[in-house]
N, C-alpha and C positions, 0 to 999 in steps of 0.2 A: 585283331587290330594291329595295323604294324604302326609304331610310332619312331621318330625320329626326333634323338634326345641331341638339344645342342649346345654346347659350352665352352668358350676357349680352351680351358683348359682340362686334359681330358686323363688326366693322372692325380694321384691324391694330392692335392694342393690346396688347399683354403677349403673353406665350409662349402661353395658353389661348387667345384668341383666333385667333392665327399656326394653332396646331393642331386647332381646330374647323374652319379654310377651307381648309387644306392638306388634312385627310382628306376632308374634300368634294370637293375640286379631283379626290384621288386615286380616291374613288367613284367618281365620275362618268366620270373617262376607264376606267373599267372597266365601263361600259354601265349601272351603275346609278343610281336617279333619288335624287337628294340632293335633301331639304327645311329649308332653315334657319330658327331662330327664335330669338328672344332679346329687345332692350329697342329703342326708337327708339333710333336717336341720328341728328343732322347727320352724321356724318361716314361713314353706314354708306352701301355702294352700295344701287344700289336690290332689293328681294329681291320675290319674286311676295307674299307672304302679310304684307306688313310693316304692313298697316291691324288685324293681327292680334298685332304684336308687343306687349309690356306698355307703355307709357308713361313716357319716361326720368325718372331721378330724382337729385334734386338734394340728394345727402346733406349739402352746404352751404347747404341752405335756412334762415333767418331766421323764417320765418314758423311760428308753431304750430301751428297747424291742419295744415299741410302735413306739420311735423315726425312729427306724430300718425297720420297717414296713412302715412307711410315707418315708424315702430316697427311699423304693423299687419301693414305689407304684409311687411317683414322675417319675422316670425312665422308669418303665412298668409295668401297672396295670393291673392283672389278672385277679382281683377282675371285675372289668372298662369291661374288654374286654368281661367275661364270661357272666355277666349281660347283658352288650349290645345286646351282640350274642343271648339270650333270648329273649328281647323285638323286633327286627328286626324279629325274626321266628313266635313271635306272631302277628305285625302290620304288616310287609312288607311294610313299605315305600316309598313312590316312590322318595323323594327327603331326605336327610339330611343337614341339616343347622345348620352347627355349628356355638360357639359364643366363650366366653371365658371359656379355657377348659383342661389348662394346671394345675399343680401338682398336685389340688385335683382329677382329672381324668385321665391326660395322656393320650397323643395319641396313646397310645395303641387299644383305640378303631378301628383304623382309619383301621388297615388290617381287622377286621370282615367288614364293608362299603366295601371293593375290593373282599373280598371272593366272596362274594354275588353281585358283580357289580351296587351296588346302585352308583348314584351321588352325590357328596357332596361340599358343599357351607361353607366356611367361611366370618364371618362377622368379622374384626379385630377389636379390638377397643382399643389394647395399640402395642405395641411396641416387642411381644414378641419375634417373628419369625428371629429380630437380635439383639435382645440386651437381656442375660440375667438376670436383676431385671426388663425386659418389660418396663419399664417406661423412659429411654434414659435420668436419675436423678439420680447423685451420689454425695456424698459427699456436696448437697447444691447447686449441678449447674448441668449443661446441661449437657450428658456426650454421648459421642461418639467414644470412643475408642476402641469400638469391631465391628468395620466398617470392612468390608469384611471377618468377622468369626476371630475376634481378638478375643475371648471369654475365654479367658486364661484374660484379662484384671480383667473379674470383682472378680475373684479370687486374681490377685493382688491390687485390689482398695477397697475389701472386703466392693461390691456392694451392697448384702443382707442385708440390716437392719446390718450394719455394720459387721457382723458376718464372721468369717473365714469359718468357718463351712456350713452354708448354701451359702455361696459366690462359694464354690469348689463344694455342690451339684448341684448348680444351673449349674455354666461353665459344669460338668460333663455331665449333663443334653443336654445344647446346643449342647456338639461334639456330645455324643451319637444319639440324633434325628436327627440333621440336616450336620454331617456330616458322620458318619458310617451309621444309617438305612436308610437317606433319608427320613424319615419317612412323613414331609410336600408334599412329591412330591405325595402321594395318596389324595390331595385335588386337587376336579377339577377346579375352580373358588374360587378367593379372591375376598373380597368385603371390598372397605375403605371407610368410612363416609365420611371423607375429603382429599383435593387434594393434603395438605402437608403431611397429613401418606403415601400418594400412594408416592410421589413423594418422601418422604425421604426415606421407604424403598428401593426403586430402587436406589436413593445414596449411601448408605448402604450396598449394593450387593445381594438384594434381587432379582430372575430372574424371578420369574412367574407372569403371565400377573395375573395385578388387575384390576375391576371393581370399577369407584365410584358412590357409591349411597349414597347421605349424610342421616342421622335420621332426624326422621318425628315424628309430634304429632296430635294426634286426634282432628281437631278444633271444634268440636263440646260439648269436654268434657273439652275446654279452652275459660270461658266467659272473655274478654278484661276491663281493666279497665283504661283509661289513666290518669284519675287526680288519687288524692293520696290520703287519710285521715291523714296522719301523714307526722311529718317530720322524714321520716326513711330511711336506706338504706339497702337492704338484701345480703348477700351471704348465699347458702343454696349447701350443698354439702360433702363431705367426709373430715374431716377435718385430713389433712396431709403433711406431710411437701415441699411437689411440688406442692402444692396450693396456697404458695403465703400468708396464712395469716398475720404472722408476720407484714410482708411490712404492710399488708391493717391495722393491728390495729396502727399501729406505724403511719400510714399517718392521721386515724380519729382523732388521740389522740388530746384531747384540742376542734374540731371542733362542731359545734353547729349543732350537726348531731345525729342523731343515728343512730347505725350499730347493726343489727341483725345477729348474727351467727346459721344459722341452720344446723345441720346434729350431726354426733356424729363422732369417729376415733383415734388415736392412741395419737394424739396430744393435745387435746380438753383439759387435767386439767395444762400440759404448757400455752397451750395461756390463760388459766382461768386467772391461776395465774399472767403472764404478765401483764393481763388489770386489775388485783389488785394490782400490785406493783405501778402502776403510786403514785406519791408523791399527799399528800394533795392540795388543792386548783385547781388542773385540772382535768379538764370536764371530768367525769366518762359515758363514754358513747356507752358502748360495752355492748349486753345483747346477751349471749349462750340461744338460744332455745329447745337442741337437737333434736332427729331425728324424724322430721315430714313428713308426706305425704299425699298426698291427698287433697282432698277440707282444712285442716288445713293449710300445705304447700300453697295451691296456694290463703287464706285468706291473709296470710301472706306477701304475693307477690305482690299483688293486692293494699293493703294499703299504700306500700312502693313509692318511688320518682322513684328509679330506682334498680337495681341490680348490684352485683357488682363481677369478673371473674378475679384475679387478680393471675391466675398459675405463675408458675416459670419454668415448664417444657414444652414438645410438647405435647401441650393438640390437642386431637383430634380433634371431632367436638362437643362439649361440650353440654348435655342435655339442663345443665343449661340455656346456654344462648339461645336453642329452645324453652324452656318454658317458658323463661321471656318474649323472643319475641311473643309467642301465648296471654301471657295475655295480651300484650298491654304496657310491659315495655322493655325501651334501658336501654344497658349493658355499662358501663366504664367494659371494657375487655383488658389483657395486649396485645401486641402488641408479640404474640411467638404460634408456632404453627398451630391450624387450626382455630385458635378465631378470626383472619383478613378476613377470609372467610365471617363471618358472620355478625362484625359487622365492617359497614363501618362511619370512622371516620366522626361525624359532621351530619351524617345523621340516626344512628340506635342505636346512642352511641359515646363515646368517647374511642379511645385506648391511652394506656400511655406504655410507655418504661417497659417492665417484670422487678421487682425488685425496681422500682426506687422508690422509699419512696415519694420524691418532685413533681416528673411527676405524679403519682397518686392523690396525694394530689391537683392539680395546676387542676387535673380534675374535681375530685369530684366540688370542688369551680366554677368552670368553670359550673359542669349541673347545683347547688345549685345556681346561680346564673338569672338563666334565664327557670323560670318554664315553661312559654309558652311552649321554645324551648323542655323541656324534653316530653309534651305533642304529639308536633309535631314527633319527633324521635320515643314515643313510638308507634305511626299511620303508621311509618313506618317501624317498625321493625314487628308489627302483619303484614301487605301488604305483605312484604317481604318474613315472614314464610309461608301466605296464600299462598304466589304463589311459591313456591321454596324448601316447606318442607312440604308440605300437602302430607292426606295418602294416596289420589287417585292415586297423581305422584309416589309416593315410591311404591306400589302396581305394576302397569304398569310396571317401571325398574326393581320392582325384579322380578315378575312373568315374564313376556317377553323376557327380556336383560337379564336372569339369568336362571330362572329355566326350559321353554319351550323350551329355548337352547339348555340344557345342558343334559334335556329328550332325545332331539330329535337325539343328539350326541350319546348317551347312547344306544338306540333304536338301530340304526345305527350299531353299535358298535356289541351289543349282536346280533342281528341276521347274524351278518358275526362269532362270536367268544362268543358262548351263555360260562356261567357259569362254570365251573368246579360242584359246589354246589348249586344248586338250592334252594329256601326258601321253604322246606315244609309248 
């Protein structure tokens, strides 16, 4: 089967990315031909078809002209569609599977996939499809106001990175796809990591049938380590303000711990500066890594007591806390979202109340307290990911429950009602 894996961004960047090249990685060593596509970037390795990918965009542009061009393409990308329409003519696909793929590309792609009657698979991994800033996080707190296609709200709560301006492109965005073109309704199957994204979307007024299939990691390229070398503690992740930092440095502050911050993000010279303001005489104990990966990152990991997950939003099903659990480390994770999914209190980690500065803190003390027990936790939280988040099971669900399905539907399909356009 050749599939065609698609996701703006196509180098390690955020969990959507991690899991557009992981399911490729896992494609492929199961004899099928993975094709990837997405937006340039510098930092993407090199792909066969990338003279075809859209043109990266600089939503910090200055310039108007350019601005005007980034609202159109947001909206409906020509650019997106016409390129697409080229690589489908030249691969022929037999399945597409999309990931995150909204303003740098737009689903503008999505009528070339129905021209041509291919089948196509989304994998969701925020919140887009009803809330628009996707992340369901405004003004500092939880936000759900555009429940049943309220999307006039984030224009008034000027949702967007505060902004008026991108707050009203984004809402213009939402009516336009999801309630004049329809535009979602030409995917044929959803796919939610976790049972709280399936299950809030459909609170939300989301109607089409989802799929869960939670993210998976390769246990083979994750050696376990349950004691520790140091007295550390990691978060390792994008650092932004529905992450929870704050709380987490304000809870270490004074303790006889060390907190490692890795990743890089919009935030990172705020919280610097934060854990430089502490007064004289308390315990200085916050060290920024920036953005690591790989055997570096999972060094890193490996050395630490445990990890730490402390969002303020509806996190999905969080990389982080799959890969802590592969290495053989429990997560103090907050108690919001799909992070109760994974780890259970007492036994793979501890959770603490989202936000709560003292409940965090009461925790940390609590694992720092009783090494055995983090030992034990971290035994069970690698057990857990072996049996529950390995690639064979993720593999089986998507191929089977997903893609051999939705062939076989398609198949079906086209020989009662073949193409209008055939793929030369």
């Amino acid at each position: 089967m050749k599939i065609l894996q698609i996701n703006k961004f196509l180098y390690l960047k955020g969990g959507d990315a991690i899991a557009t090249l992981s399911t490729g990685k896992l494609l492929s060593s199961y004899g099928h031909k993975v094709v990837y596509w997405g937006m340039k970037h510098p930092l993407n390795p090199k792909y066969e078809y990338e003279d075809l990918f859209v043109d990266n965009v600089d939503f910090d542009s200055k310039d108007i002209i350019n601005k005007l061009k980034i609202v159109s393409n947001i909206l409906y990308s020509f650019e997106a569609k016409r390129k697409i329409e080229a690589l489908i003519k030249k691969e022929k696909p037999d399945i597409v599977h999309l990931h995150n793929f909204a303003h740098q590309i737009s689903p503008s792609i999505l009528h070339v996939f129905k021209k041509y009657k291919i089948p196509v698979v989304m994998t969701m991994h925020d919140y887009k499809l009803v809330c628009a800033n996707y992340t369901m996080f405004s003004n500092g707190k939880v936000c759900e106001v555009c429940k049943n296609g309220k999307y006039y709200n984030c224009f008034k709560k000027k949702c967007m990175k505060n902004s008026r301006m991108k707050s009203l492109v984004s809402t213009i965005e939402m009516y336009l796809h999801n309630n004049i073109m329809h535009i979602y309704d030409l995917i044929d199957i959803f796919i939610s990591p976790s049972l709280f994204l399936k299950n809030k979307l459909e609170e939300m007024g989301f109607k089409k049938d989802i799929v869960y299939i939670p993210n998976f990691v390769n246990f083979d390229e994750f050696v376990p380590k349950y004691d520790f070398e140091e007295k550390s503690i990691v978060y390792f992740g994008r650092l932004s303000k529905e992450k929870g930092l704050f709380t987490l440095i304000e809870a270490v502050k004074g303790m006889d711990i060390k907190l490692k911050i890795i990743g890089d993000g919009p935030i990172r010279q705020e919280l610097e500066d934060t854990a430089r303001s502490w007064e004289l005489g308390v315990r200085r104990n916050v060290e920024f890594l920036g953005y690591k990966t790989g055997d570096d990152l999972k060094d890193e990991i490996r050395k630490a007591m445990f990890v730490i997950v402390p969002s303020e939003w509806y996190e999905n099903n969080p990389m982080s806390v799959v890969e802590a659990f592969a290495l053989g480390k429990p997560v103090i994770g907050a108690k919001i979202g799909g992070i109760p999914e994974l780890v259970e209190d007492g036994v793979r980690g501890y959770l603490f109340k989202s936000g709560d500065i003292n409940d965090l803190r009461e925790k940390i003390s609590l694992a720092l307290s009783d090494t055995s027990k983090l030992i034990e936790m971290g035994k069970n939280a690698r057990r857990f990911a072996a049996h529950k988040l390995n690639a064979e099971r993720h593999y089986d669900s998507l191929s089977v429950d997903v893609y051999l399905k939705l062939s076989y539907e398609y198949l079906m399909s086209y020989a009662k009602n073949p193409p209008k356009e055939k793929i030369s």
